[in-house]
C-alpha positions as CSV (number, residue, x, y, z in Angstrom):
1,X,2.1,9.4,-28.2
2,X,2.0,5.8,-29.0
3,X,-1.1,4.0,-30.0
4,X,-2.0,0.9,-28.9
5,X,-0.8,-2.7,-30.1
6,X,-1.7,-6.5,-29.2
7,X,-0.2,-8.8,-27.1
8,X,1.6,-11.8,-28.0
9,X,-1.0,-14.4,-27.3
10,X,1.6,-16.0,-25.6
11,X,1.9,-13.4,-22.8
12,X,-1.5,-13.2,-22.2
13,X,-3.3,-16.3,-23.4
14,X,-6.8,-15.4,-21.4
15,X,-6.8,-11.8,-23.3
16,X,-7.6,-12.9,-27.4
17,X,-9.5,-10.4,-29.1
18,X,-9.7,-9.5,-32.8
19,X,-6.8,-7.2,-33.6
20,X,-9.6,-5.0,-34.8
21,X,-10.6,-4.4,-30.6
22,X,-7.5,-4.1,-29.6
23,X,-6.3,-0.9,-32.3
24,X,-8.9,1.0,-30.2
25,X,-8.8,4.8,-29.9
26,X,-6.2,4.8,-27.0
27,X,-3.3,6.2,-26.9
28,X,-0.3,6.8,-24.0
29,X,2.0,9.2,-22.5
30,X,5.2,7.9,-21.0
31,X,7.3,10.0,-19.1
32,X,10.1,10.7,-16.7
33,X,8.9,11.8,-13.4
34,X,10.0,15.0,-13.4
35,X,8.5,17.8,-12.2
36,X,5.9,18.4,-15.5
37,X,4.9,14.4,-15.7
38,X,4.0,15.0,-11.8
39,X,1.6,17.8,-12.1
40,X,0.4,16.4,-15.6
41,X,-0.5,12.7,-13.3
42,X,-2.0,15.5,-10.6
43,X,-4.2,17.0,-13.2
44,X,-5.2,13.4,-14.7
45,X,-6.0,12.2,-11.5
46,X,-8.3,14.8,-10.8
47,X,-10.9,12.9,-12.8
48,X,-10.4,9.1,-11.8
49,X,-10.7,6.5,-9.1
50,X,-7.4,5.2,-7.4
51,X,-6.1,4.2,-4.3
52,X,-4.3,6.2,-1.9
53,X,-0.6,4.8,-2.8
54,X,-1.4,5.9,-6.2
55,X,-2.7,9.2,-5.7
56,X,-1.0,12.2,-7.1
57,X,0.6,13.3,-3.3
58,X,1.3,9.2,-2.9
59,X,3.6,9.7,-6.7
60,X,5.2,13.1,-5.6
61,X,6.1,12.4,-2.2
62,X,7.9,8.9,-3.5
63,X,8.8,9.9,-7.2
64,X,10.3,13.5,-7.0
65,X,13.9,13.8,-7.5
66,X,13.8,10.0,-8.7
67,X,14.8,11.5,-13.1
68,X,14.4,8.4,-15.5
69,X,14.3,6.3,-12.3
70,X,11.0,6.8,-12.0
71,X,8.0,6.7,-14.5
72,X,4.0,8.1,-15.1
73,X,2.4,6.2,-17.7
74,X,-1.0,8.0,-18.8
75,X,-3.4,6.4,-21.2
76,X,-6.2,8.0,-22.6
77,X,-9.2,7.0,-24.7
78,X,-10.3,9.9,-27.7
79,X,-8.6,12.7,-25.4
80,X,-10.2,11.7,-22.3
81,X,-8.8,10.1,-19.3
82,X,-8.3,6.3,-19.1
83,X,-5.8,5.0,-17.1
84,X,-2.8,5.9,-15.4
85,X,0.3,4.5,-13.2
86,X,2.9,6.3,-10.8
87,X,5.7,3.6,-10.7
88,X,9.7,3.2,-9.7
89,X,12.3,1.7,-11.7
90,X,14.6,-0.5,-9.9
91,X,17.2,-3.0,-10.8
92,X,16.7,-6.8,-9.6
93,X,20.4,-8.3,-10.4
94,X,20.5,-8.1,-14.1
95,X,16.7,-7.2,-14.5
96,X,15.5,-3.7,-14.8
97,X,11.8,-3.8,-12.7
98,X,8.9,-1.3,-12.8
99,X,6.9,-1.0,-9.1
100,X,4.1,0.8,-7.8
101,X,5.7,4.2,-5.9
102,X,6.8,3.4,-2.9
103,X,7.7,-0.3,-3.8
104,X,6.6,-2.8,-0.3
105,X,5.5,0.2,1.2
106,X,3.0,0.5,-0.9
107,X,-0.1,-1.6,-0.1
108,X,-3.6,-2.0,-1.3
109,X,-2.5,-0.8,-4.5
110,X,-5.3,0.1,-7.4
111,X,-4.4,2.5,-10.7
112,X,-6.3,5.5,-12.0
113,X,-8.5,4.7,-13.8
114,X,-10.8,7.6,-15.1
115,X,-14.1,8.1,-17.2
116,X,-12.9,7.0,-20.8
117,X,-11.9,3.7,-19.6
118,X,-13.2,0.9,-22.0
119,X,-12.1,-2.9,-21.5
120,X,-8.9,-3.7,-19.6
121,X,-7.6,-6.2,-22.6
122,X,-7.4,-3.1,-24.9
123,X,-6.1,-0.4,-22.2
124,X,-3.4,-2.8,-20.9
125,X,-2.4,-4.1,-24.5
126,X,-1.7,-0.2,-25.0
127,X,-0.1,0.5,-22.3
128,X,2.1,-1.7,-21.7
129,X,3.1,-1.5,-25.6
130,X,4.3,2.1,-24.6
131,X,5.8,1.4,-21.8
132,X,7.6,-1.4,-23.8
133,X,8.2,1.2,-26.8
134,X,9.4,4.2,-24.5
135,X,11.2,2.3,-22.3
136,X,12.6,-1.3,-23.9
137,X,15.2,-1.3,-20.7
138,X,12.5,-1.9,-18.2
139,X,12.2,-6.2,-18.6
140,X,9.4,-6.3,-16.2
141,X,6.3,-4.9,-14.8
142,X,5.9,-6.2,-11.1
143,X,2.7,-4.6,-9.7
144,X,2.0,-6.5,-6.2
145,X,-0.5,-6.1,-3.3
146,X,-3.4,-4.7,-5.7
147,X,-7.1,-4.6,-4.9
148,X,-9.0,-6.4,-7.5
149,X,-11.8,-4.0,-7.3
150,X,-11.9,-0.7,-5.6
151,X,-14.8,1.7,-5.3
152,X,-16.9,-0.4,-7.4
153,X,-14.1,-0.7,-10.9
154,X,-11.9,-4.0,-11.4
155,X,-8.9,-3.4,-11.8
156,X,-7.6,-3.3,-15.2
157,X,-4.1,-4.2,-14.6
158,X,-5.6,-8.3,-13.9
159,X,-5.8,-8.3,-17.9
160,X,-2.1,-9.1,-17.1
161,X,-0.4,-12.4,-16.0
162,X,-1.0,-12.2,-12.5
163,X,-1.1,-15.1,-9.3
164,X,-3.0,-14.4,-5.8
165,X,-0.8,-13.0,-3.1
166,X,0.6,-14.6,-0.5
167,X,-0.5,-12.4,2.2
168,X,-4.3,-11.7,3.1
169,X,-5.3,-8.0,3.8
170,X,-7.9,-7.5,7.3
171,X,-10.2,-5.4,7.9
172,X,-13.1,-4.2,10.6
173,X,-16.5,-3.7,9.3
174,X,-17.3,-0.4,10.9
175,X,-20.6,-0.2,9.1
176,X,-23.0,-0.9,12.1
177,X,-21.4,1.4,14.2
178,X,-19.2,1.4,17.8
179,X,-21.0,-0.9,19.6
180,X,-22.1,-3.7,16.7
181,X,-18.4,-3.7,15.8
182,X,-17.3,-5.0,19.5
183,X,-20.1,-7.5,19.4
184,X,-18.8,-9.4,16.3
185,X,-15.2,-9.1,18.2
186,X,-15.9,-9.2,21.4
187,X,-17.4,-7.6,24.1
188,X,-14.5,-7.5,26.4
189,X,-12.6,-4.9,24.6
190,X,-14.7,-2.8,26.3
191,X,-14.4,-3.8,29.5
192,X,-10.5,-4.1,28.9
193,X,-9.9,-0.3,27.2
194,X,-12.0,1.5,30.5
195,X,-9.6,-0.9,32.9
196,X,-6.1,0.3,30.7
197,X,-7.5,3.7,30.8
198,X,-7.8,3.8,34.5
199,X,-3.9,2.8,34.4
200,X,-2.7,5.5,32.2
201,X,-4.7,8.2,34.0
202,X,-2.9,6.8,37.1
203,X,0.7,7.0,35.0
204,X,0.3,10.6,34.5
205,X,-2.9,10.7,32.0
206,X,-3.1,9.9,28.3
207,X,-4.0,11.8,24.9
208,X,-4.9,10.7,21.6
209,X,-3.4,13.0,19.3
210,X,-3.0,13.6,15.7
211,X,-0.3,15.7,14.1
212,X,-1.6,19.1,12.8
213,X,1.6,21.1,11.9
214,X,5.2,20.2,10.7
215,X,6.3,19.9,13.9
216,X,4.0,17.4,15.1
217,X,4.6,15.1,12.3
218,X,8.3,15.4,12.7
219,X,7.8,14.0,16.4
220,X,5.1,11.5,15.5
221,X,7.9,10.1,13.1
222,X,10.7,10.4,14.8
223,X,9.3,8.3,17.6
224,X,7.7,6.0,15.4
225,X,11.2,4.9,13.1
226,X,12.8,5.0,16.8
227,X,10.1,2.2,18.4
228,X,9.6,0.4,14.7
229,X,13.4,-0.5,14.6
230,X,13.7,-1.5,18.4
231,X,11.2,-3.8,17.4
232,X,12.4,-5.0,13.9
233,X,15.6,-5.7,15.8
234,X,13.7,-7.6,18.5
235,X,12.1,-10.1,15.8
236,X,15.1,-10.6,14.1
237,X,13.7,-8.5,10.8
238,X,15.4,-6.1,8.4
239,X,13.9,-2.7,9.3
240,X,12.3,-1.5,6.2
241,X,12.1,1.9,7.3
242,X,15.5,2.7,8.3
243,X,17.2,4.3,5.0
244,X,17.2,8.0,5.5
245,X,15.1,8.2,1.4
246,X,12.5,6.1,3.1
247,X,11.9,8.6,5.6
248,X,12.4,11.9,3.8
249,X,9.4,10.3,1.4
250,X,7.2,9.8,4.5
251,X,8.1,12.9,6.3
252,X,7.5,14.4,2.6
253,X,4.3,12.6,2.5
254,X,2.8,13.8,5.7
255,X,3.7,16.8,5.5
256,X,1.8,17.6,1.9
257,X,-1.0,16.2,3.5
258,X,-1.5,19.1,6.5
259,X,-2.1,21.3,3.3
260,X,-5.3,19.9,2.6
261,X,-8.6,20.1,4.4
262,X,-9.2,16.7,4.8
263,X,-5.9,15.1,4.7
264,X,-5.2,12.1,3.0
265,X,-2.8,11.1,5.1
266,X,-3.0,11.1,8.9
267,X,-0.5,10.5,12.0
268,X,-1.9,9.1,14.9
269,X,-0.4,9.1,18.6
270,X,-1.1,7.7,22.5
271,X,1.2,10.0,24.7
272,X,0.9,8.6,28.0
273,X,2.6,10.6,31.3
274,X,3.8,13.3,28.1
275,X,5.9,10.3,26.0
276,X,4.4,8.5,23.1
277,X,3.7,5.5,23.5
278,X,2.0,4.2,20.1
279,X,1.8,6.0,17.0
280,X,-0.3,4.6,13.7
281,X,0.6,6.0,9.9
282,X,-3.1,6.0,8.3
283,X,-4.5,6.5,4.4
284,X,-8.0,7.7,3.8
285,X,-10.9,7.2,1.1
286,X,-14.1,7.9,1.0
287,X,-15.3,5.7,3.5
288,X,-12.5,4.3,5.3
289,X,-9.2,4.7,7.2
290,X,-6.5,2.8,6.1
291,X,-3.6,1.6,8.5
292,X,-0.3,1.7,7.0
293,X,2.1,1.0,9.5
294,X,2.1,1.3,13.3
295,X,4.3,0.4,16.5
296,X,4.0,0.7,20.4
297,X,6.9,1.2,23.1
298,X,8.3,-1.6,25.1
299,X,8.3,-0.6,28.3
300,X,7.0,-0.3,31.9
301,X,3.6,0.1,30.3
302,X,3.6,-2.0,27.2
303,X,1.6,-4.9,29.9
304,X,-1.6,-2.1,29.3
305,X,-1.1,-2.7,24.9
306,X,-1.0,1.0,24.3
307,X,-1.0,-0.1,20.5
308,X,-3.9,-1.8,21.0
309,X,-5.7,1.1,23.2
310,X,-4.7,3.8,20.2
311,X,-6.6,0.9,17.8
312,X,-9.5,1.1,20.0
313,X,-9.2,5.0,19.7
314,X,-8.8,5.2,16.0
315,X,-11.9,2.8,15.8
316,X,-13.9,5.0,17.8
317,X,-13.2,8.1,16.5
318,X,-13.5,6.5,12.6
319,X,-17.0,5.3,13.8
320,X,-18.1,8.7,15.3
321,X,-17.0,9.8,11.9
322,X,-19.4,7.6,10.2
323,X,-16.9,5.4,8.1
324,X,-18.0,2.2,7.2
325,X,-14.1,0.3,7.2
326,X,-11.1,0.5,9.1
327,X,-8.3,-1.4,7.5
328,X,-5.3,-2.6,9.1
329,X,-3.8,-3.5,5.6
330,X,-1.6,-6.2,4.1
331,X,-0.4,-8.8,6.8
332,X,-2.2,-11.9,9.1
333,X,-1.3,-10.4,12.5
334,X,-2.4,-11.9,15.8
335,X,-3.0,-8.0,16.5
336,X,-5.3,-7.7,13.7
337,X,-7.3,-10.7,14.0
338,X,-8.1,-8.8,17.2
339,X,-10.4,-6.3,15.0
340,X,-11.0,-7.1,11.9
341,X,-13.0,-9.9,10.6
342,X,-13.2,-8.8,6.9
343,X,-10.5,-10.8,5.0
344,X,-9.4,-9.6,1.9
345,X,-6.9,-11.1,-1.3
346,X,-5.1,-9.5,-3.5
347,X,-3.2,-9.9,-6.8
348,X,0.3,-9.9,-7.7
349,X,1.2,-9.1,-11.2
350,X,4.4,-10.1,-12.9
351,X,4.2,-9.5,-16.9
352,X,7.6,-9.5,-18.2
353,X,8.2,-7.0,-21.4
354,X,11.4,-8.3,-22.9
355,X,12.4,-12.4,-23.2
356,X,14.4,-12.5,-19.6
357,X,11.8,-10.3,-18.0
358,X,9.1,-12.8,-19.1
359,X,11.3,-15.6,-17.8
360,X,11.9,-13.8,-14.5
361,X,8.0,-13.3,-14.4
362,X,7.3,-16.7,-14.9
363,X,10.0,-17.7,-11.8
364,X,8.2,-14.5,-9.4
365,X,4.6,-15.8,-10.0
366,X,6.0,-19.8,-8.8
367,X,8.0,-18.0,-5.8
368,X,4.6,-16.2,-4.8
369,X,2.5,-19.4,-5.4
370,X,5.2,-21.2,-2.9
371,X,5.2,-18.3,-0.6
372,X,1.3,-18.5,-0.3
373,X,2.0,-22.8,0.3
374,X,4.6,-21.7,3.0
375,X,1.9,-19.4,4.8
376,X,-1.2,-21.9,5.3
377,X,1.3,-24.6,6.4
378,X,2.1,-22.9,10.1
379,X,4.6,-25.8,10.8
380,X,6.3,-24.3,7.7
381,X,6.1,-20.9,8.2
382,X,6.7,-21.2,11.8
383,X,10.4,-22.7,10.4
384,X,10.8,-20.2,8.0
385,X,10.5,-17.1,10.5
386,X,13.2,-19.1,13.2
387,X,15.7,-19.4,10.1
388,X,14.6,-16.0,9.9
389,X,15.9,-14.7,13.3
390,X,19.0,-17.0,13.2
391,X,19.8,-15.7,9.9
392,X,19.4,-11.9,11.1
393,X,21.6,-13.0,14.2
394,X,24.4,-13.8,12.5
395,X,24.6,-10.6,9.9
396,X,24.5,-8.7,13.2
């Protein structure tokens, strides 16, 4: 148990506060995600606020197995929950880095943070100094794609050096209902899902499903890492889910979710003349579904957008539900733009815990500022995507 300890001012100029605050009545756990430090982050949870990728399921699904490689940090305020974070440990060249679970695949990211939670100067300045103490290997703490509020909380982890991110999140505001949803993005959706309907009822009739047992998420999967890489390899992109780990932790993930009674985390299909032809990988919190990855087939129907018609679908079945957002996540999609007319930013942060990883924080937070540049320039990101392809071209 370590108690908590100021900042450099250096590190965090924005956070002074009398070293009086900041020696505050925390204290923090840090341990190897084993087995125990799982159900002891399960049992913390119980009692906090946090996102989907950093739910207890989220940490065991992507942590188990993982030894000193991966990390639960819980912080707690007289005995009572305070703060907590799930995170991998990785190695960047000569730099030892500490991510949210799941690492890019986790998006949207917020901490749990529970009932005792005071200011986020104090809570970060003894966390991190625990992590720092338990840990001195790690040289950085890189916590990307983060909500800077979430349920009505901010998110304490800002108290850190932090830049926007480069990439926007969308959403669709599903608050007024079906119908006041189409209005605000048009009309003709409508008009367009009854005419692709007709065309799928003619090719053998269509199904929305959603995978209820095992073997239902095993084929919802399977198809999905089949179509996602046909059409990684199509754009010239590095398939991110093609390492056999990355999909034992989804499979793993799904899976521990057909245990509960309102899953957490939900498969989604469009089987058209019996084959899937779209499948969507969803999160859920109290009001809103969550897209986390989807695809589509390329082939003699992809001219009737079955990834868009399982959208539509999704929508309509979220509204019927009564949820007030559907999120299609991290990313500035044409596809999106489609939907969603919520736009969201989110916050990087890069606070380095020994002198290179502060250095290597400084150079991540001007590479992220110069990433955001590249993406409102669409001459320049337009460039950057062709070098892209050619570059992918030639490793092949």
């Amino acid at each position: 148990m370590v108690d908590a300890a100021s900042f450099s001012k250096q590190e965090t100029p924005h956070a002074e506060r009398p070293a009086a605050a900041a020696r505050s009545a925390f204290s923090a756990r840090i341990l190897p995600a084993d087995g125990a430090a799982l159900e002891a982050y399960a049992a913390f949870c119980a009692d906090t606020v946090h996102s989907p990728t950093q739910s207890p399921m989220w940490a065991a699904a992507w942590l188990e197995g993982t030894g000193e490689d991966g990390l639960i940090a819980l912080l707690e305020r007289n005995g009572r929950p305070a703060m907590a974070l799930a995170l991998e440990i990785g190695r960047k060249g000569p730099f030892r880095v500490a991510r949210f679970a799941g690492g890019t695949h986790a998006n949207g990211n917020f901490p749990a943070v529970g009932p005792a939670f005071d200011t986020a100067d104090a809570a970060m300045t003894a966390l991190v100094t625990a992590i720092r103490e338990a840990r001195p290997d790690i040289d950085m703490l890189s916590l990307e794609r983060q909500r800077k509020t979430f349920e009505g909380l901010p998110n304490p982890t800002l108290a850190l050096p932090h830049t926007m991110s480069p990439n926007i999140a969308l959403a669709a505001d599903l608050s007024g209902g079906l119908d006041a949803m189409l209005q605000t993005s048009g009309k003709r959706k409508s008009k367009k899902h009854r005419a692709h309907a007709r065309k799928f009822e003619a090719a053998g009739g269509y199904r929305r499903l959603e995978a209820r047992n095992v073997e239902e998420v095993d084929a919802l999967l399977d198809r999905f890492f089949t179509l996602k890489h046909a059409r990684f390899a199509e754009l010239g992109i590095a398939d991110v889910f093609a390492a056999p780990e990355v999909r034992t932790r989804w499979r793993t993930l799904f899976r521990a979710a057909l245990g509960q009674e309102a899953p957490p985390f939900v498969l989604h299909g469009l089987e058209v003349g019996g084959i899937l032809r779209a499948v969507t990988g969803s999160s859920r919190t109290s009001d809103s579904i969550i897209c986390e990855f989807s695809t589509f087939a390329q082939d003699e129907l992809v001219s009737f957008s079955p990834g868009e018609f399982l959208f539509y679908e999704n929508i309509q079945a979220a509204c019927a539900e009564g949820l007030a957002v559907y999120d299609l996540s991290v990313g500035d999609e044409p596809y999106k733009r489609l939907w969603c007319g919520m736009e969201t930013s989110h916050a990087d942060v890069f606070a380095g815990l020994t002198l290179k990883g502060k250095l290597l924080a400084v150079g991540y937070r001007a590479l992220v500022r110069l990433k955001r540049m590249v993406k409102n320039d669409p001459a320049a990101a337009s460039l950057v995507r062709r070098l892209r392809r050619i570059a992918r071209g030639r490793s092949d």
